[in-house]
Each structure stands twice: as structure tokens, then as C-alpha cells.
OpenMM code with the backbone's topology and positions (N, CA, C; nanometers):
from openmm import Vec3, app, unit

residues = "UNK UNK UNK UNK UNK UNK UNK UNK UNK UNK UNK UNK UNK UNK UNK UNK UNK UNK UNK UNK UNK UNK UNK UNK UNK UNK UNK UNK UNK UNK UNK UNK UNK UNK UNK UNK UNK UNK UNK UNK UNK UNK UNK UNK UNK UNK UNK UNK UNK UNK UNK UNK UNK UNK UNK UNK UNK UNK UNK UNK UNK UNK UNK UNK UNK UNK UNK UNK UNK UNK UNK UNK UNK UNK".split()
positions = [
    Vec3(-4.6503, 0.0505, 2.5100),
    Vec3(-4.6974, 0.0988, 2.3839),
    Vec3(-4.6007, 0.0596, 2.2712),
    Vec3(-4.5043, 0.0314, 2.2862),
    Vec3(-4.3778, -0.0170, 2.1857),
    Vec3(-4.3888, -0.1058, 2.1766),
    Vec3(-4.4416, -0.2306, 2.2329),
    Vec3(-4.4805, -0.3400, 2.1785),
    Vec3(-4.6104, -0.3425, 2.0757),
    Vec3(-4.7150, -0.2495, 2.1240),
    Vec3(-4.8352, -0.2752, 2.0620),
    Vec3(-4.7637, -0.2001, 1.8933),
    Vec3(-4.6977, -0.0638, 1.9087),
    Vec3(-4.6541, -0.0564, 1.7954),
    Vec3(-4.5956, -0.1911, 1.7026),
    Vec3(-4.5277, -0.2150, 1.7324),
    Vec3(-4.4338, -0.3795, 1.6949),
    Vec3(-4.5612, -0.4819, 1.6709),
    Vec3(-4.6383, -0.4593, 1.7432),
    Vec3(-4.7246, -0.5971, 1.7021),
    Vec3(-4.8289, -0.5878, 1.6158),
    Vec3(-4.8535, -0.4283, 1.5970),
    Vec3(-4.9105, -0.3963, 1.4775),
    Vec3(-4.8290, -0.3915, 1.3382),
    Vec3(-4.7257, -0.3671, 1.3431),
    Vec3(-4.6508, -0.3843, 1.2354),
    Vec3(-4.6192, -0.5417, 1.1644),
    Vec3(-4.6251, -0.6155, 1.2578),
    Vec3(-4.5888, -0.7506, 1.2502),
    Vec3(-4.7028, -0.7978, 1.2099),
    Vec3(-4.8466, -0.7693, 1.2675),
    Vec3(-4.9372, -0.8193, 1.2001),
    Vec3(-5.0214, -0.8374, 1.0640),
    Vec3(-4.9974, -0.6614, 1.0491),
    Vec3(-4.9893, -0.6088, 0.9509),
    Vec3(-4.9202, -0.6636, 0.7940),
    Vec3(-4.7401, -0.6828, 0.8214),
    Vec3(-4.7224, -0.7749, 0.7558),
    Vec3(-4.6937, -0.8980, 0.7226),
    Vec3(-4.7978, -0.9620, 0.8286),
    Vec3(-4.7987, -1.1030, 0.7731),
    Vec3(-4.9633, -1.1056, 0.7100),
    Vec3(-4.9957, -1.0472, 0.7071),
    Vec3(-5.1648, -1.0141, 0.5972),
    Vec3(-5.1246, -0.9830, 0.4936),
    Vec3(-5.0202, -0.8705, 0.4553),
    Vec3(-4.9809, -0.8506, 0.3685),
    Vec3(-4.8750, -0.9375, 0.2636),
    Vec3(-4.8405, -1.0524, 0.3710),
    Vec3(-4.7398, -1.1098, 0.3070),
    Vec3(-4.8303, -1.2407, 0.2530),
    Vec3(-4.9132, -1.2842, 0.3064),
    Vec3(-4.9641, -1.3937, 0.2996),
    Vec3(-5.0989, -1.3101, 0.1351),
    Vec3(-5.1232, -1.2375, 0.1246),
    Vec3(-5.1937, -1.1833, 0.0156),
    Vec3(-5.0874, -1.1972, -0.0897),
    Vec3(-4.9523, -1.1317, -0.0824),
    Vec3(-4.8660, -1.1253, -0.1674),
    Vec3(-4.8737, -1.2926, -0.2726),
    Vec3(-4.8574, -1.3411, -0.1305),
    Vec3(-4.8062, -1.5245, -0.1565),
    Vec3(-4.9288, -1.5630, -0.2752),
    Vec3(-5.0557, -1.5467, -0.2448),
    Vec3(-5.1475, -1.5876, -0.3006),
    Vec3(-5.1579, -1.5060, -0.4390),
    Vec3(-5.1768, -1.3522, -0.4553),
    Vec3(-5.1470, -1.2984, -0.6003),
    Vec3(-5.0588, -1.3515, -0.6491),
    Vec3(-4.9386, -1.3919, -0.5970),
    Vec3(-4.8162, -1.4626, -0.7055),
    Vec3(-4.8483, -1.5897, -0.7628),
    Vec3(-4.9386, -1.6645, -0.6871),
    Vec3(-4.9615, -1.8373, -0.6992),
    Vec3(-4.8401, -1.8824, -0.6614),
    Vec3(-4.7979, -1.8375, -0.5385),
    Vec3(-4.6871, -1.9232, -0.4275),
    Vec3(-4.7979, -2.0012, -0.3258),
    Vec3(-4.7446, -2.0790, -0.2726),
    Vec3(-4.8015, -2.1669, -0.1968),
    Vec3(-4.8129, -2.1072, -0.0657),
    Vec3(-4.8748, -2.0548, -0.0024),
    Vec3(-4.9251, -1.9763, 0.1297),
    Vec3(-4.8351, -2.0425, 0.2699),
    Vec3(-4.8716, -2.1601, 0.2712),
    Vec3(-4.7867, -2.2789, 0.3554),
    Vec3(-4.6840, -2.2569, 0.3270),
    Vec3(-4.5979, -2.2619, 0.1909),
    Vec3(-4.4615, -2.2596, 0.1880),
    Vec3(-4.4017, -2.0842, 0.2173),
    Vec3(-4.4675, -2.0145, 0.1594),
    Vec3(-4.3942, -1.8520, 0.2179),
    Vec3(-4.4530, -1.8739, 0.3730),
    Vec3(-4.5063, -1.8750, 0.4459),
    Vec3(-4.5257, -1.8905, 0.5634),
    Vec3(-4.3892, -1.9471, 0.6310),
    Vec3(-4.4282, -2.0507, 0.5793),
    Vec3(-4.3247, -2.1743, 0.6696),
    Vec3(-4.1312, -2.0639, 0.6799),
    Vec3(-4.1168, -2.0864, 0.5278),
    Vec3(-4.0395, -1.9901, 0.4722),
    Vec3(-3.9957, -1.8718, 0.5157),
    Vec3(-4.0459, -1.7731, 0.5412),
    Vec3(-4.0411, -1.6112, 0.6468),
    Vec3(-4.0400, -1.6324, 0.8040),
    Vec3(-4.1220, -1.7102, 0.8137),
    Vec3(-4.0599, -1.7822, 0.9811),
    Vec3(-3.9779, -1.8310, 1.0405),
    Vec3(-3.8943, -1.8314, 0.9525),
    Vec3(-3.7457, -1.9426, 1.0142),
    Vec3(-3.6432, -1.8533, 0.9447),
    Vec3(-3.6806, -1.7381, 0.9064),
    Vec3(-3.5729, -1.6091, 0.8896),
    Vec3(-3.6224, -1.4791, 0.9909),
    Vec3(-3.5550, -1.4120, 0.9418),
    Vec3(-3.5485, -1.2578, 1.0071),
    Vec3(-3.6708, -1.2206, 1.0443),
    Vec3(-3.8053, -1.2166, 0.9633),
    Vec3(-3.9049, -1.1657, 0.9872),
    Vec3(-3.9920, -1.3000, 1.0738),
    Vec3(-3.9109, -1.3746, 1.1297),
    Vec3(-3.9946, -1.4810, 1.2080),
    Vec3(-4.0163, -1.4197, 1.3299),
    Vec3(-4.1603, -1.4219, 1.4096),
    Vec3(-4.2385, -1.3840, 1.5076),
    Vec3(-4.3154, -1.4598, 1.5820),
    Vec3(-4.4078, -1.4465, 1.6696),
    Vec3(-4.4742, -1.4774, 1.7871),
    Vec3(-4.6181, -1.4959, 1.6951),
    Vec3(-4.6447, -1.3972, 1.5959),
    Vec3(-4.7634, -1.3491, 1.5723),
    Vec3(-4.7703, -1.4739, 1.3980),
    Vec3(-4.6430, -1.4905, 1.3390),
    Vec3(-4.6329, -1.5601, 1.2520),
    Vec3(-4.6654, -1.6870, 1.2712),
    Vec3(-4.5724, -1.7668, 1.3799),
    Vec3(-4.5944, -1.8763, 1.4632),
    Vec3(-4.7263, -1.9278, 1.4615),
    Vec3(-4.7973, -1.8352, 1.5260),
    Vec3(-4.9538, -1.8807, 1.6194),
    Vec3(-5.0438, -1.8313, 1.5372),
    Vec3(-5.0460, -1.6888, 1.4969),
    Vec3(-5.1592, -1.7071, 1.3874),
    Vec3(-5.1132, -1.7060, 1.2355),
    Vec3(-5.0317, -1.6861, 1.2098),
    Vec3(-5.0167, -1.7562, 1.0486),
    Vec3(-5.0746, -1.8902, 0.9856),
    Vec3(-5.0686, -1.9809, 1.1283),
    Vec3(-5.1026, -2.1245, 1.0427),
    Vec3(-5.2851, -2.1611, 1.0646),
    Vec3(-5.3336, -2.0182, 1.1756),
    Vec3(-5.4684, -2.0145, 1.1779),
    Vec3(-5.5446, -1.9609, 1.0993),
    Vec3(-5.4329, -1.8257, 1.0312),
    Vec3(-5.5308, -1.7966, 0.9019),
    Vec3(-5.5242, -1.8819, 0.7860),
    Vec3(-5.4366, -1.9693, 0.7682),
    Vec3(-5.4300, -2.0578, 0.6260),
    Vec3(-5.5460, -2.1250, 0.6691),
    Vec3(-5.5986, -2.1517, 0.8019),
    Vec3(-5.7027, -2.2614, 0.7851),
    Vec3(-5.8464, -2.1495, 0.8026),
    Vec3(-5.8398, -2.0177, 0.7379),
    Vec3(-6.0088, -1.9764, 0.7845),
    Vec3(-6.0310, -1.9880, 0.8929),
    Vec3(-5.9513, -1.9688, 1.0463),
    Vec3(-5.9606, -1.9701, 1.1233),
    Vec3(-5.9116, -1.7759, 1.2108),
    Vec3(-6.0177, -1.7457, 1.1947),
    Vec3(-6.0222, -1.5664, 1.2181),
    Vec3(-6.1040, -1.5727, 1.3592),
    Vec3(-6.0559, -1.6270, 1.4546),
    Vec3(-6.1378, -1.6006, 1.6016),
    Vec3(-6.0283, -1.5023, 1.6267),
    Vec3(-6.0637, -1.4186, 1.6595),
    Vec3(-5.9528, -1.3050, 1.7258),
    Vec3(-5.8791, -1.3390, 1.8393),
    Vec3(-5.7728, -1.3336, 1.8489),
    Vec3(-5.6827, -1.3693, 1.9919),
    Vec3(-5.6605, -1.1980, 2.0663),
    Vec3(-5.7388, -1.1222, 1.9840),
    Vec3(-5.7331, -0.9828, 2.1071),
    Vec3(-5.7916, -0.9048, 2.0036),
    Vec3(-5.8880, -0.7861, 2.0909),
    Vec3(-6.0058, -0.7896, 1.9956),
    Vec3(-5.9491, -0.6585, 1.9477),
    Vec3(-5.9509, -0.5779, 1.8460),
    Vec3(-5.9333, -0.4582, 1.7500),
    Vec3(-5.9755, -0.3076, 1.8355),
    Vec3(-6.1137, -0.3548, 1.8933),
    Vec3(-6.1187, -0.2577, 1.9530),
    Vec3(-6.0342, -0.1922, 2.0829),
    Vec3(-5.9680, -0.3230, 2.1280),
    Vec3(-5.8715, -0.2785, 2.2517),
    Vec3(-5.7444, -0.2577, 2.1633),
    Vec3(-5.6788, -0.3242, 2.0631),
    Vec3(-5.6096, -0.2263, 1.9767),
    Vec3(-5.5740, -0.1181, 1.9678),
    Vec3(-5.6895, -0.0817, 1.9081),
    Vec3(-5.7060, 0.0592, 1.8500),
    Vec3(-5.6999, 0.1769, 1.9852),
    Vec3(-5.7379, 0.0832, 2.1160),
    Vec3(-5.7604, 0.1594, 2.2149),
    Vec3(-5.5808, 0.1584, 2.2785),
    Vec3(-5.4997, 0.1053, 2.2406),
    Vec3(-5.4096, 0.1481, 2.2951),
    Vec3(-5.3107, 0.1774, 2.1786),
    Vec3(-5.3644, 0.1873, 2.0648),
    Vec3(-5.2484, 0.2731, 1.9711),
    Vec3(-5.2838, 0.4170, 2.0022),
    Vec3(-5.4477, 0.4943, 1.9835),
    Vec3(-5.4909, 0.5479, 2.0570),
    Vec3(-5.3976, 0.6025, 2.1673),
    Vec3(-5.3597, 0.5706, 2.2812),
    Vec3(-5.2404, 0.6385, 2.3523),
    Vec3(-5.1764, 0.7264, 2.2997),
    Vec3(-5.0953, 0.5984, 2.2061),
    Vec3(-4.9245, 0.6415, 2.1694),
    Vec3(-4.9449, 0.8029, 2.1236),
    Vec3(-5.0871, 0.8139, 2.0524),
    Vec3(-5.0696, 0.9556, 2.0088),
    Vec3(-5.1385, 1.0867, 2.0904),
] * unit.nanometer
topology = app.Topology()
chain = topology.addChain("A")
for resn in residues:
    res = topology.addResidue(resn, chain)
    for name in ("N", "CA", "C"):
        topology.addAtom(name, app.Element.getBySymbol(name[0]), res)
């Protein structure tokens, strides 16, 4: 369950970061590229960061099993 916590957080903000990028008129590719090769670089940044720049939203694990194991933690 400490991972799924962690991987919700992580996912979380890279949606949020990648929105940020775009309200500013930063280049999405470059804060991407950028936050990945520092501190907040991840597994989840890596692999789907460069799938959402392309409109590419196939889920790699579906929300509802998510939700079904944050669900647990509480």
C-alpha cells in the first residue's frame, strides 16, 4: 500500500506539473525532460510523461483497481 500511496502522489504531480508547464507557455517537453533528471525524476515520469505529451491516455493500470487499493489503506 506504500507504494500505491507514492505512485499516486507521483502521478498526481506530474499532471499537475505538466498543466503548470502549459499555463506558463513553457515548453511541456522541456519541463518534462527537465524534472526528470532531478529529484522529482520517476518510473511514472519516464514512461508516461512522454505518452501524455503525445495524446496518448491508454491506461497502463486501470483507476478502478486504484482506487480499489487506496481503498485499503483506509
Amino acid at each position: 500500500m506504500a507504494n500505491q500511496i507514492a505512485v499516486a502522489g507521483s502521478m498526481l504531480a506530474l499532471a499537475e506539473s505538466l498543466v503548470y508547464a502549459k499555463a506558463a507557455g513553457l515548453s511541456e517537453e522541456g519541463v518534462l525532460n527537465t524534472i526528470s533528471k532531478g529529484a522529482a525524476g520517476s518510473w511514472s515520469l519516464d514512461n508516461y510523461g512522454p505518452r501524455i505529451l503525445k495524446g496518448d491516455f491508454e491506461p497502463g493500470f486501470y483507476v478502478e483497481h486504484f482506487l480499489k487499493d487506496l481503498k485499503i489503506i483506509t
